[in-house]
Backbone of each chain as ProteinMPNN parsed JSONL, in Angstrom:
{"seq_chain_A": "XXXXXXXXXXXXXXXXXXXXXXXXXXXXXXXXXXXXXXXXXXXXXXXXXXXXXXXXXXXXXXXXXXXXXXXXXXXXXXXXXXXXXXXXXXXXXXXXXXXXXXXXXXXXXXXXXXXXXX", "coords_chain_A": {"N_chain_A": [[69.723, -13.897, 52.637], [68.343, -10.982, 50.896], [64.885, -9.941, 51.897], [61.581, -9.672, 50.061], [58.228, -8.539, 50.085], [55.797, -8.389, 47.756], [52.735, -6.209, 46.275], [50.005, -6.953, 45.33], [47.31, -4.785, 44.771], [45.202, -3.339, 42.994], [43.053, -3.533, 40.254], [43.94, -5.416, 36.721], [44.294, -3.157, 33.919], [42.471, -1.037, 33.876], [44.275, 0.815, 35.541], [47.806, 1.541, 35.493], [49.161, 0.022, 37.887], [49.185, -2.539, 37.874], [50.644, -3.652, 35.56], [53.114, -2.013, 36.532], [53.982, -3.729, 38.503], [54.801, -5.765, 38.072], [56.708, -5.357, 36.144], [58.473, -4.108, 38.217], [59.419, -7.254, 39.422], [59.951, -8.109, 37.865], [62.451, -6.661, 37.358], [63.676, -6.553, 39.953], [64.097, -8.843, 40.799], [66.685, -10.387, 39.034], [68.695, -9.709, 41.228], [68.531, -11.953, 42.673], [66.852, -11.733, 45.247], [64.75, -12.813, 47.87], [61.808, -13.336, 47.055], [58.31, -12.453, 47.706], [54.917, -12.42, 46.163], [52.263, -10.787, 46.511], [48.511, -10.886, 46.735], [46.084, -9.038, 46.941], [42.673, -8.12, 47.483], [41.139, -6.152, 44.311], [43.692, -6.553, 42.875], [43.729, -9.555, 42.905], [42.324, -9.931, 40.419], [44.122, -9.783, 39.054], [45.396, -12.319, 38.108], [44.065, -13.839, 37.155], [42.668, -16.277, 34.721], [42.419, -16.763, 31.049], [42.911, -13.983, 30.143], [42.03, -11.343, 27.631], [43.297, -8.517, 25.814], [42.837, -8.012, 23.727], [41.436, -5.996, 22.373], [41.722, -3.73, 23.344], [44.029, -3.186, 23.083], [46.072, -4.17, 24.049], [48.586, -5.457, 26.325], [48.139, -9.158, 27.515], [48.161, -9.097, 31.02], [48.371, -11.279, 32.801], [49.479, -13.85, 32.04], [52.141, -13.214, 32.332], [52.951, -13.807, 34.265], [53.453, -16.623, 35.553], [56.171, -17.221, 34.659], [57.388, -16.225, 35.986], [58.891, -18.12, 37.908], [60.996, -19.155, 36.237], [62.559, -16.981, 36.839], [63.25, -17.36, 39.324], [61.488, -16.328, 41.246], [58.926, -17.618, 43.391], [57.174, -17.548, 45.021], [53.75, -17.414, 45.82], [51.103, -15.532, 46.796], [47.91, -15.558, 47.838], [45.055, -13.292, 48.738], [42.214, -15.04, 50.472], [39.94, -13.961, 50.787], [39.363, -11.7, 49.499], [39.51, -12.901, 46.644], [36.804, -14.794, 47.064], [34.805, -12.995, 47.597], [35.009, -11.881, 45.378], [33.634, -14.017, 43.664], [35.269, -15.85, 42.61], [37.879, -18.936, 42.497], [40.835, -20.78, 43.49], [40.826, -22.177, 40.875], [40.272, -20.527, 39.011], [42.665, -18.781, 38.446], [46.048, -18.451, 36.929], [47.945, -19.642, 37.55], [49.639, -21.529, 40.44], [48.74, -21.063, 43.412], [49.64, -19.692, 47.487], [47.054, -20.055, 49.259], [45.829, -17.398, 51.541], [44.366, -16.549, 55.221], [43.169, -13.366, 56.102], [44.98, -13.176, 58.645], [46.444, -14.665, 58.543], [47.576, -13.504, 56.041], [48.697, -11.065, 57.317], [50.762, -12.082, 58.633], [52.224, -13.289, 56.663], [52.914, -10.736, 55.488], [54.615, -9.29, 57.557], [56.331, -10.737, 58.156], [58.019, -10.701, 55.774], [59.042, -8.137, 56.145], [59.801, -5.537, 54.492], [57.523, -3.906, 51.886], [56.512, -3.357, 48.743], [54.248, -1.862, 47.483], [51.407, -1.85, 44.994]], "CA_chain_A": [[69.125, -13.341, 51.419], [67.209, -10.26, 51.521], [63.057, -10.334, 51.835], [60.973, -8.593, 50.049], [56.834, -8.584, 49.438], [55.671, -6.824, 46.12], [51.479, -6.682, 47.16], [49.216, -6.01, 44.032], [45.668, -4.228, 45.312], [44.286, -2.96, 42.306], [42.516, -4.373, 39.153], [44.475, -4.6, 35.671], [44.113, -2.714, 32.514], [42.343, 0.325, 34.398], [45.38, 1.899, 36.008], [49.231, 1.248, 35.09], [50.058, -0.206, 38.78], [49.384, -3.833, 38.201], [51.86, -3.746, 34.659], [53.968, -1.474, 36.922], [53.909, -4.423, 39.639], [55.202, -7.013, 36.952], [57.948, -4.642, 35.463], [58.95, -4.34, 39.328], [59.451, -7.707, 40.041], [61.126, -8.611, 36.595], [63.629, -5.683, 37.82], [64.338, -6.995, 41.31], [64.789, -10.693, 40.94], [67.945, -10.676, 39.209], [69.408, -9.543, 42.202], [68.687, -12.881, 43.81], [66.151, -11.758, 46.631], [63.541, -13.711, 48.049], [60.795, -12.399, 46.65], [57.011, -13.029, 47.557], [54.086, -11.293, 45.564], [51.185, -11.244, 47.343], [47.521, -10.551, 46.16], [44.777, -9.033, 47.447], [41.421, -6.744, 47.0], [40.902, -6.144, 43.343], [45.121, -7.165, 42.814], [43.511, -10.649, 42.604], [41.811, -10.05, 39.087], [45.748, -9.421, 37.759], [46.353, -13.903, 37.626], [42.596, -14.279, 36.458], [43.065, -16.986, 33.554], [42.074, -16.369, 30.189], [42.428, -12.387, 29.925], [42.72, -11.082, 26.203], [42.968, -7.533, 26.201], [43.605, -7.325, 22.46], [40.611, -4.807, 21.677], [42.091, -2.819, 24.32], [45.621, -2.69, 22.426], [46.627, -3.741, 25.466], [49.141, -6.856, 26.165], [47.708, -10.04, 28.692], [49.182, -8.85, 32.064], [47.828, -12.595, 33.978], [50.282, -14.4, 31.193], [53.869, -13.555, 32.187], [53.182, -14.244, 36.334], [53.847, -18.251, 35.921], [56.996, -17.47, 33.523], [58.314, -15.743, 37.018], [59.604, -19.097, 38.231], [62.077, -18.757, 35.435], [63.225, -15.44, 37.458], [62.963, -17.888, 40.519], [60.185, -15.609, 42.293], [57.916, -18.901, 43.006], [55.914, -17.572, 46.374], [52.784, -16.398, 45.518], [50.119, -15.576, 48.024], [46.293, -15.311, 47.055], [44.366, -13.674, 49.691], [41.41, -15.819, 50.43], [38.429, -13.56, 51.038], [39.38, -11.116, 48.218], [38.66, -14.228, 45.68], [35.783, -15.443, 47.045], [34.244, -12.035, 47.992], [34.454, -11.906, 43.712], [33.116, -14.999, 42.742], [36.763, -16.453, 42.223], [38.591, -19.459, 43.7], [42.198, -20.613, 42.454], [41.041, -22.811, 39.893], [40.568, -19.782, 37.623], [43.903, -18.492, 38.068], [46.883, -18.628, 35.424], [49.222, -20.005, 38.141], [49.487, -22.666, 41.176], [49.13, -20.197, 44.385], [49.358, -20.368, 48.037], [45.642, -18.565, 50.282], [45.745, -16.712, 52.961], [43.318, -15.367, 55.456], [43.785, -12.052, 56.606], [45.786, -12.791, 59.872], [47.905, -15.332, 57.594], [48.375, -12.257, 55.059], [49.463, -10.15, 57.474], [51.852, -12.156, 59.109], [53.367, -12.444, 55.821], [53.524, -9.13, 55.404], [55.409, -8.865, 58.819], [57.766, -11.324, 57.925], [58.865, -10.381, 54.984], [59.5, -6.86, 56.476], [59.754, -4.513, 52.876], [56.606, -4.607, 51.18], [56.385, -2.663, 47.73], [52.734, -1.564, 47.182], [51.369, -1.258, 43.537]], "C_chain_A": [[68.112, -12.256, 51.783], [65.65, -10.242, 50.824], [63.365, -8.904, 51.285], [59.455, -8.897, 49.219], [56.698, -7.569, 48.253], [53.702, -7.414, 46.756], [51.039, -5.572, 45.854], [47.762, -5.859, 45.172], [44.966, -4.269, 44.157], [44.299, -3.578, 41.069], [43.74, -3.99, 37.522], [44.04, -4.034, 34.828], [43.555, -1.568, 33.114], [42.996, 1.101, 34.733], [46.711, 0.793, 35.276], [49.671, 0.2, 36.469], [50.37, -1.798, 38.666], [50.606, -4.187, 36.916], [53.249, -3.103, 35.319], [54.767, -2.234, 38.009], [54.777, -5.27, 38.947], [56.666, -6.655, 37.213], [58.653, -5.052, 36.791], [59.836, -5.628, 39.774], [60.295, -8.683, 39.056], [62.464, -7.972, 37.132], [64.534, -6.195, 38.811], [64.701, -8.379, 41.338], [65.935, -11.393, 40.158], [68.722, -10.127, 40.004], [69.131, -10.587, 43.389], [68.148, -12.828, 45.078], [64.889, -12.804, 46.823], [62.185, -12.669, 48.671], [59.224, -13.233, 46.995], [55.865, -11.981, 47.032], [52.716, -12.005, 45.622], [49.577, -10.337, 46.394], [46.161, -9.939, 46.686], [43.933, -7.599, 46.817], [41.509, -7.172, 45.587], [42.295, -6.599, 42.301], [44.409, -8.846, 42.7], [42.89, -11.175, 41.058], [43.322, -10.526, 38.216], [46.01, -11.434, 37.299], [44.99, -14.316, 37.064], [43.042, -14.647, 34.845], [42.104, -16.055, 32.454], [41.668, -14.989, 29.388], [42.938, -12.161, 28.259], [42.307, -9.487, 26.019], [43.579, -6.741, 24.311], [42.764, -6.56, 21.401], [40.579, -3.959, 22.388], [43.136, -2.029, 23.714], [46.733, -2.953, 23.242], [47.332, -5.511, 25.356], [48.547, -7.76, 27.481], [48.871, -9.659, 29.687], [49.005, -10.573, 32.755], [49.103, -13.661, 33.499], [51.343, -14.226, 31.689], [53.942, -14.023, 33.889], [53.807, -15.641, 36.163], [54.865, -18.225, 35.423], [57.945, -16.971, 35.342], [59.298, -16.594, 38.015], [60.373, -19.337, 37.51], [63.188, -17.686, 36.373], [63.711, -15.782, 38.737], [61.917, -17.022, 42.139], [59.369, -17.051, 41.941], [57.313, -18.562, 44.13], [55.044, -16.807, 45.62], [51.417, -16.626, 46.682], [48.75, -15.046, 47.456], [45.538, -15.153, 48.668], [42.771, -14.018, 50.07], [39.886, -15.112, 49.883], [38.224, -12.69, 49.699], [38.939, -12.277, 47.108], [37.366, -14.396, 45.955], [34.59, -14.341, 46.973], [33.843, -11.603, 46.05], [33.997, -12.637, 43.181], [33.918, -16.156, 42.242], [36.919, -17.628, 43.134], [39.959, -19.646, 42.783], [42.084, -21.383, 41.11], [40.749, -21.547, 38.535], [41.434, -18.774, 37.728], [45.523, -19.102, 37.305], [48.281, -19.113, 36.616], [48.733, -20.788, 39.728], [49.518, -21.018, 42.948], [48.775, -20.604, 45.901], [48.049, -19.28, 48.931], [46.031, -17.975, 51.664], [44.575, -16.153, 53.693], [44.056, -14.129, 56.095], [45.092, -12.112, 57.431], [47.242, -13.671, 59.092], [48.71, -14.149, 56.918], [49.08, -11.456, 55.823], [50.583, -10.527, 58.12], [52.789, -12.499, 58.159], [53.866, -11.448, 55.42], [55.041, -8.86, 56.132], [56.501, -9.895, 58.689], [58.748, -11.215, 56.684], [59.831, -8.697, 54.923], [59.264, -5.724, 55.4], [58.48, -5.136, 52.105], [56.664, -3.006, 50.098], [54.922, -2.8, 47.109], [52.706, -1.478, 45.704], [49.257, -2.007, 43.777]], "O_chain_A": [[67.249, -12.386, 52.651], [65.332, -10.45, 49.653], [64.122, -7.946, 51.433], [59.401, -9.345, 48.073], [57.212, -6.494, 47.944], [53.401, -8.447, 47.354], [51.315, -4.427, 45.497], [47.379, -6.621, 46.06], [44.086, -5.126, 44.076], [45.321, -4.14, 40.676], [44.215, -2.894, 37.228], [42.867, -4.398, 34.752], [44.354, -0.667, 32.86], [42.692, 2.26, 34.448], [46.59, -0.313, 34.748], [50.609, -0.54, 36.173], [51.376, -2.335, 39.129], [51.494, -4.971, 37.248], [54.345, -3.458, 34.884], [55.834, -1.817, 38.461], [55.793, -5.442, 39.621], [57.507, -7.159, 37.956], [59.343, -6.071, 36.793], [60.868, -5.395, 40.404], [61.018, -9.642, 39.324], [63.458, -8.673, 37.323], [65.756, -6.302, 38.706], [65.646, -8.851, 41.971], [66.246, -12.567, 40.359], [69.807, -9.941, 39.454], [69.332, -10.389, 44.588], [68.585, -13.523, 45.996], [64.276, -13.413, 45.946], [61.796, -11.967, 49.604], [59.006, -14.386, 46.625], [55.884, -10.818, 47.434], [52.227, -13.042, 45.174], [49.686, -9.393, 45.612], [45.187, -10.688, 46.753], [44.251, -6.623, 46.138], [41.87, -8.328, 45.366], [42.086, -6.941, 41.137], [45.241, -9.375, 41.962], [42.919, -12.32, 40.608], [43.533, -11.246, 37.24], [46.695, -11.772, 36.333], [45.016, -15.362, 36.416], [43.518, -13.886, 34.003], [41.373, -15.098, 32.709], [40.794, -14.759, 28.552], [43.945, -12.662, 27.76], [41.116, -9.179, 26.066], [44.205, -5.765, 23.897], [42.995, -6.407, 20.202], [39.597, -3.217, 22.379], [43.276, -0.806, 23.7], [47.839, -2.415, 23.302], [46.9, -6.451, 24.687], [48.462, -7.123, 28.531], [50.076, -9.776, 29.467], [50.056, -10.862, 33.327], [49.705, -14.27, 34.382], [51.953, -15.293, 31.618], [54.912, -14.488, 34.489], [54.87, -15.752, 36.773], [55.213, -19.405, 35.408], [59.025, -17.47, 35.658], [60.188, -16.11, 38.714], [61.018, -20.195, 38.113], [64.414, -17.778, 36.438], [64.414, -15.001, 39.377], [61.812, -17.164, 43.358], [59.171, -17.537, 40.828], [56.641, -19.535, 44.47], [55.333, -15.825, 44.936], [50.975, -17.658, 47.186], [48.691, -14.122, 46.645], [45.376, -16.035, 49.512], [42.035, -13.045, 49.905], [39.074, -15.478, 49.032], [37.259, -12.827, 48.947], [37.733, -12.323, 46.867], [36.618, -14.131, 45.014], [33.536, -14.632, 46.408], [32.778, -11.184, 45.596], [33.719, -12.342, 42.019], [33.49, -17.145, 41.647], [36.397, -17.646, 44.249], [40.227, -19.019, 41.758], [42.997, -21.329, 40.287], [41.008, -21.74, 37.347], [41.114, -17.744, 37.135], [45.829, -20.294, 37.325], [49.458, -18.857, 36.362], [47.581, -20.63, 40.133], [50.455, -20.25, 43.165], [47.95, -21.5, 46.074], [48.154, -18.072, 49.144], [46.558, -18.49, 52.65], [43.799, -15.4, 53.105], [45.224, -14.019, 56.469], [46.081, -11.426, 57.176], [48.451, -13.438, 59.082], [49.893, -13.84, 57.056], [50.104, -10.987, 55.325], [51.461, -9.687, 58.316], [53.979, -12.256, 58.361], [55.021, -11.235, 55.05], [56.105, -8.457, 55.662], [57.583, -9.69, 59.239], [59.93, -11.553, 56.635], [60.72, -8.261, 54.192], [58.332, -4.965, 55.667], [58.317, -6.31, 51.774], [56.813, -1.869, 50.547], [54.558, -3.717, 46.373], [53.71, -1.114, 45.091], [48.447, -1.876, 42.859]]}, "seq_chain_B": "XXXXXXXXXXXXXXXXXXXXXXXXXXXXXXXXXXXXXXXXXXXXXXXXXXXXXXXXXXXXXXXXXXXXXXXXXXXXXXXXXXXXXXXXXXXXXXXXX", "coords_chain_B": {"N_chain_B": [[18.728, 9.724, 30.158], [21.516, 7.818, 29.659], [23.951, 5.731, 31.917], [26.816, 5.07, 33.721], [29.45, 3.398, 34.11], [32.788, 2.38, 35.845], [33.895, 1.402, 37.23], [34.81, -1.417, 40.187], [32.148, -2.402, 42.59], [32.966, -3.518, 44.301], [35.181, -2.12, 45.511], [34.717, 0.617, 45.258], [32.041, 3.165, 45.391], [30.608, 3.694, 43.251], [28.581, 2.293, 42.017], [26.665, 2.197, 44.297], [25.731, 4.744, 44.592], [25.085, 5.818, 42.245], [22.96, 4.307, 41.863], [20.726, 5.215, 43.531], [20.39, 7.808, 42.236], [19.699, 7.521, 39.418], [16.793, 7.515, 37.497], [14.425, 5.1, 37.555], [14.069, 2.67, 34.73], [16.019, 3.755, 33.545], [18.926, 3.363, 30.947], [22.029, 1.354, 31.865], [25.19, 1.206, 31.544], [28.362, -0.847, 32.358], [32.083, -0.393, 31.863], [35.227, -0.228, 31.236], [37.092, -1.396, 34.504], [34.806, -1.529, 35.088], [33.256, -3.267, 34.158], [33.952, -5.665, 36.513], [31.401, -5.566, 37.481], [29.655, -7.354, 36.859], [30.326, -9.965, 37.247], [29.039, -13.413, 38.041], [28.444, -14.39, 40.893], [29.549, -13.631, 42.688], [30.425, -11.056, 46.028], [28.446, -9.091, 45.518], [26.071, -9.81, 43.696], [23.55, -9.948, 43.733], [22.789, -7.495, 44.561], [23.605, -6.618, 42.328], [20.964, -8.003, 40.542], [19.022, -6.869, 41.515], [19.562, -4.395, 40.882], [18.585, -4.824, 37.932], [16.261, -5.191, 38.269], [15.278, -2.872, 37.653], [16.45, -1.297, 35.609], [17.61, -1.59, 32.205], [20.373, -3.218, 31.366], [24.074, -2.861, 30.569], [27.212, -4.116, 29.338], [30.495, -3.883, 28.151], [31.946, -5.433, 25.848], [34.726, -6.023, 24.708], [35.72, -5.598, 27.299], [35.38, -6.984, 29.094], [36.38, -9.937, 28.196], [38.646, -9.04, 27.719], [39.697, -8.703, 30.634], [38.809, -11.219, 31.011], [36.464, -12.181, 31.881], [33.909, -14.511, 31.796], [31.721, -16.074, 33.001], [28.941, -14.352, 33.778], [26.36, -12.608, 35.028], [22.77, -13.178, 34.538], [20.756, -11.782, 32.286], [22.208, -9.784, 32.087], [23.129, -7.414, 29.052], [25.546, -7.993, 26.7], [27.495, -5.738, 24.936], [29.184, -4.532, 22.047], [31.417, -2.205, 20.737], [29.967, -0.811, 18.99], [27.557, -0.994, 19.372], [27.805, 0.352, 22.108], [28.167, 3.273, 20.634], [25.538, 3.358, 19.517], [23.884, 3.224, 21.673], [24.613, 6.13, 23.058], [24.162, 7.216, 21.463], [21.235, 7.658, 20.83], [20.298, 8.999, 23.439], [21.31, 10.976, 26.241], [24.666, 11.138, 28.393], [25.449, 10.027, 31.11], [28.098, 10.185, 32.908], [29.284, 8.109, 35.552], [31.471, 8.761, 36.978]], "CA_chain_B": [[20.08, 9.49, 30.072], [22.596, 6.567, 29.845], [24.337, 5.871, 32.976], [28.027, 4.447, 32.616], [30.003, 3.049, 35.682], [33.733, 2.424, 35.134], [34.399, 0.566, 38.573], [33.92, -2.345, 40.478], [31.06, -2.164, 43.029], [33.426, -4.107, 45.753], [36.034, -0.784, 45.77], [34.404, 1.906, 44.726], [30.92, 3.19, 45.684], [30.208, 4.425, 42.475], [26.928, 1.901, 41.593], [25.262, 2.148, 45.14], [25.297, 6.26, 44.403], [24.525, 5.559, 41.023], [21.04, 3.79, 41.822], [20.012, 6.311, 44.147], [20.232, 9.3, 41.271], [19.329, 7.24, 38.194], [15.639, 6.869, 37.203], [13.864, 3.262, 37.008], [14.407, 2.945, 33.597], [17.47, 4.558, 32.321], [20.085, 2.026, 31.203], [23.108, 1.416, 32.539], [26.374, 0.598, 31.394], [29.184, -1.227, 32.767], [32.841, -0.228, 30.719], [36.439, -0.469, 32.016], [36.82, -2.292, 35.625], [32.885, -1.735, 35.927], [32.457, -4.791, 34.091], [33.873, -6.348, 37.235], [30.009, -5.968, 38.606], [29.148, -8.561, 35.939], [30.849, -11.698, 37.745], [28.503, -14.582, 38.448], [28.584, -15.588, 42.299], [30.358, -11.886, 43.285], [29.491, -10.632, 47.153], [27.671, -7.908, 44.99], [25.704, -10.335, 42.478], [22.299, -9.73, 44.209], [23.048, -5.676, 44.301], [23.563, -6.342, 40.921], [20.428, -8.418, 40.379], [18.321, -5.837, 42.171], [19.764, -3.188, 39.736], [18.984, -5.511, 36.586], [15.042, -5.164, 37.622], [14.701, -1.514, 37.556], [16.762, -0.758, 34.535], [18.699, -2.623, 31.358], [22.255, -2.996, 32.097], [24.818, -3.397, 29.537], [28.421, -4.219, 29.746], [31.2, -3.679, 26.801], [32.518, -6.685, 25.407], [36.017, -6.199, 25.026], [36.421, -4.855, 28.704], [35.066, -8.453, 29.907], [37.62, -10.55, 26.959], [40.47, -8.284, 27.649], [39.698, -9.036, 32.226], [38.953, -12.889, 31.283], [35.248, -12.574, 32.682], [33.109, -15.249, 31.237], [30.231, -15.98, 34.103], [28.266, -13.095, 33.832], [24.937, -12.265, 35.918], [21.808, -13.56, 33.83], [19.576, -10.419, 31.935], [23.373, -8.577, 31.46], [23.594, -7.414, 27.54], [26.953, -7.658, 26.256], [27.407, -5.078, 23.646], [30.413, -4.084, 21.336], [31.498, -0.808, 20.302], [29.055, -0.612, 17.741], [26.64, -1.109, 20.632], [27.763, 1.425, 22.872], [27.846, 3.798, 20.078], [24.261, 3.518, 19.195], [23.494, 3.724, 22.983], [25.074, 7.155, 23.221], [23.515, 8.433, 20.142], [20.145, 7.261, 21.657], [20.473, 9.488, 24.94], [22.548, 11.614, 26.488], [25.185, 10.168, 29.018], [25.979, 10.403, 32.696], [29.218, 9.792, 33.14], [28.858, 8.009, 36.865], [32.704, 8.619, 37.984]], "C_chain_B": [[20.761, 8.035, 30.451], [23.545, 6.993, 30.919], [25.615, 5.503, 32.793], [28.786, 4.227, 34.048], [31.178, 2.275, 35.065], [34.442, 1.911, 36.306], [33.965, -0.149, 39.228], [33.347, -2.009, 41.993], [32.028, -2.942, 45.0], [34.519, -3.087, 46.344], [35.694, 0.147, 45.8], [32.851, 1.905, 44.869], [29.638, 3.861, 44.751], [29.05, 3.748, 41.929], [26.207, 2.246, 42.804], [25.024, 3.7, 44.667], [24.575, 6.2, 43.294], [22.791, 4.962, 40.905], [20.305, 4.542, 42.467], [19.584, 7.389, 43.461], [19.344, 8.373, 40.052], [18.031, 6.877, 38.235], [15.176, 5.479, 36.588], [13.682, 3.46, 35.346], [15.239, 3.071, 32.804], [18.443, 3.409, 32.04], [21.164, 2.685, 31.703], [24.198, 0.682, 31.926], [27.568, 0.3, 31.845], [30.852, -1.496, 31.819], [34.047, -0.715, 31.778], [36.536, -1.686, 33.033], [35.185, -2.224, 35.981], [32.6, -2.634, 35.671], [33.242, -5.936, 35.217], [32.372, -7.019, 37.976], [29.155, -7.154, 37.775], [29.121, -9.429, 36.541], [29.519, -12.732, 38.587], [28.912, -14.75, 39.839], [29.654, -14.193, 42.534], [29.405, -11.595, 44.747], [28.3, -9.323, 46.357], [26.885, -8.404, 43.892], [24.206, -9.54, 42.684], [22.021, -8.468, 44.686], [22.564, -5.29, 43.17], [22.17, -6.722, 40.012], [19.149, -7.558, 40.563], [17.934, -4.804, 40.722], [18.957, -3.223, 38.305], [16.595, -5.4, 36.587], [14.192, -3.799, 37.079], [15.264, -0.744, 35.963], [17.875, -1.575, 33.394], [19.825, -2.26, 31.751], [22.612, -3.571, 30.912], [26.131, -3.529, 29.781], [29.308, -4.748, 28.275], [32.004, -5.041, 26.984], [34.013, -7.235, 25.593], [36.706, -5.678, 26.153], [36.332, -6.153, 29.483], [36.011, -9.361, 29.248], [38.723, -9.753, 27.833], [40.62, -8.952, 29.976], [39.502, -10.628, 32.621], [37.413, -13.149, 31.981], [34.124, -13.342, 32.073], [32.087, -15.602, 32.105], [29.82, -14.815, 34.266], [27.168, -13.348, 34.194], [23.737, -12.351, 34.991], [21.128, -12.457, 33.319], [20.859, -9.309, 31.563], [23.732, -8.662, 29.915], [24.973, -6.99, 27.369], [26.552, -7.101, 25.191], [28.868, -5.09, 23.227], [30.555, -2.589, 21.007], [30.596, -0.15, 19.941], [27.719, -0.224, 18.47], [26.234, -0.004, 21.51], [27.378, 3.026, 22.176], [26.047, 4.721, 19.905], [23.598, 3.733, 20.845], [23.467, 5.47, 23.666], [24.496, 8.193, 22.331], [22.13, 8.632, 20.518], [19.63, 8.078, 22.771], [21.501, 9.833, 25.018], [23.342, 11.081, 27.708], [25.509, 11.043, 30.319], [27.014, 9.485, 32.584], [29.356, 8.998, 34.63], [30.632, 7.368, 37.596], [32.897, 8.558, 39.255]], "O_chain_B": [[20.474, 7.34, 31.426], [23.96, 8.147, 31.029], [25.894, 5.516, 31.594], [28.583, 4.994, 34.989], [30.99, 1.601, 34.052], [35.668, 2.025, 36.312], [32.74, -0.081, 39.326], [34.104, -1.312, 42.669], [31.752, -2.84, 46.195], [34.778, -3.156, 47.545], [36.375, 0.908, 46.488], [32.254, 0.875, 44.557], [28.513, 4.281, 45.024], [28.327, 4.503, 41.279], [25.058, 2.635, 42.595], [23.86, 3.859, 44.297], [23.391, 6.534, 43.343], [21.856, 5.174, 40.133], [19.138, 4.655, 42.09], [18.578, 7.996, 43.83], [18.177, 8.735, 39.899], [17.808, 5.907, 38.959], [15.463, 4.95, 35.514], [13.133, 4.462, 34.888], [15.322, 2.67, 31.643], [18.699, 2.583, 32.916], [21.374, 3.875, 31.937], [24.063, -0.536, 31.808], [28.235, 1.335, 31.827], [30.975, -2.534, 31.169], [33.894, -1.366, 32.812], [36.186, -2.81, 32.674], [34.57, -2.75, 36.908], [31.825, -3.272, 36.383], [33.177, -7.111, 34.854], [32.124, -8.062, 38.58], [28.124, -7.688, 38.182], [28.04, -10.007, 36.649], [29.27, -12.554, 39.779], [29.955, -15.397, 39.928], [30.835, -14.475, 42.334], [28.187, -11.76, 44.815], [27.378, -8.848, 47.02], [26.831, -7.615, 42.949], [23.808, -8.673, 41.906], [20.945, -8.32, 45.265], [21.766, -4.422, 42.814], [21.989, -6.101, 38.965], [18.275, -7.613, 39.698], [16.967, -4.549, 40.005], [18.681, -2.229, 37.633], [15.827, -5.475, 35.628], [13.134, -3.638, 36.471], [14.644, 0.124, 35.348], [18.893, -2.111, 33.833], [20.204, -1.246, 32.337], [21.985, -4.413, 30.27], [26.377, -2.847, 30.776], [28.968, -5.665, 27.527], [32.519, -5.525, 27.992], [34.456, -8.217, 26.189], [37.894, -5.355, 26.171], [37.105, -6.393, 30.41], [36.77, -9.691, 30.159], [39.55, -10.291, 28.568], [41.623, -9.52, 30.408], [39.749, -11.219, 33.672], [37.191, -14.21, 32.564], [33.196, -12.585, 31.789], [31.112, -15.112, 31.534], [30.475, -14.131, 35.053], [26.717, -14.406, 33.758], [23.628, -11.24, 34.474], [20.701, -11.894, 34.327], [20.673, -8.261, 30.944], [24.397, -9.583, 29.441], [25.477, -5.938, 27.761], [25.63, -7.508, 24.484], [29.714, -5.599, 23.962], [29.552, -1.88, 21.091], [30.307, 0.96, 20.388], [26.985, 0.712, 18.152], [25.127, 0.488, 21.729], [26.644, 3.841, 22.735], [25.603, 5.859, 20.053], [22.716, 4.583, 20.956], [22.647, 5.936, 24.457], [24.381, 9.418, 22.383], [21.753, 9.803, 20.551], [18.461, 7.86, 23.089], [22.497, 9.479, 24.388], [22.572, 10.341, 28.32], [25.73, 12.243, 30.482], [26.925, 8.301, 32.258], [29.905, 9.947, 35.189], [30.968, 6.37, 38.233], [34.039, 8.444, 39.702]]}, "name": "protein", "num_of_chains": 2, "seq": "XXXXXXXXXXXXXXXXXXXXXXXXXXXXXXXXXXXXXXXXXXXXXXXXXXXXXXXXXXXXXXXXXXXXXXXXXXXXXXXXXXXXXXXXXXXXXXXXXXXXXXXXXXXXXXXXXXXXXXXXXXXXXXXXXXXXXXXXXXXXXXXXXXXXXXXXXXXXXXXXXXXXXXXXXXXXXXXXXXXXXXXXXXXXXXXXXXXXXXXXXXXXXXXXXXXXXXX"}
């Protein structure tokens, strides 16, 4: 089966990349890959529970991540220091995830070979 | 002048510059991802705490609701539109992109 990381960085509702990260990963997983979507830096806000972005106009991006085990994308990687470095741990994220520290993150990186930035 | 910061303080270096220019005094507002610098227990709380004695800080309502940020940094005024409004009319604004 072929790998492939999707790796959110940046925060949602400010730029397009983290809705653009989603779309992505809705796109690619009916083609049956084994998919992991990894989190780090300000990409860790995107599963932050309870977002309502509806005086924005804007739809909850944190909401459709746990529906992605439907899609069968079920790896998700949270990397450690990014959370904590905000104030975060996993209990206030909108989905069950697994931490990483750096050298963990990057050897998922390196094993999943293809990583799709957003 | 009103100050206005539109990013968070752990990416972007746009509050430490920001305290260096802005006079003790002036407020400050936190809109977009700036109200990331809000978060309770953040490596940047006590940056932020610093900031909070030299000048009011405010941070827009539905930018914290819409990001899910409910622990916010003690002495930070949440405002609303209505808020920011009257802030702007008040003083003239530095944009602090």
């Amino acid at each position: 089966m072929e790998k492939v990381m999707v790796l959110l960085r940046k925060a949602p509702y400010g730029s397009v990349y983290s809705a653009e990260a989603f779309r992505t990963i809705m796109g690619i997983a009916v083609f049956e890959m084994d998919i992991c979507v990894g989190f780090a830096d300000d990409g860790v806000y995107t599963i932050v529970k309870d977002q309502n972005p509806e005086k924005l106009d804007m739809k909850p991006l944190g909401d459709g991540f746990p529906m992605l085990a439907d899609f069968g994308v079920s790896r998700f990687i949270v990397h450690k220091e990014s959370l904590s470095e905000r104030g975060l741990s996993t209990k206030d994220l909108v989905l069950e995830v697994e931490t990483a520290d750096s050298e963990q993150f990057s050897e998922i990186i390196e094993e999943y070979g293809r990583l799709l930035p957003f | 002048m009103l100050y206005t910061v539109n990013d968070s303080s752990i990416t972007s270096n746009s509050l430490d510059s920001l305290v260096r220019f802005a006079p003790k005094g002036s407020p400050i507002l936190f809109y977009e991802d700036g109200v990331y610098n809000t978060i309770a227990g953040s490596r940047d709380e006590k940056k932020v705490a610093a900031v909070l004695e030299d000048h009011p800080v405010f941070a827009l309502d539905a930018d914290l609701e819409a990001r899910g940020i409910k622990k916010i940094i003690p002495g930070i005024q949440v405002i609303g539109y209505d808020g920011f409004v009257e802030l702007v009319e008040e003083q003239d604004v530095a944009p602090w992109l």
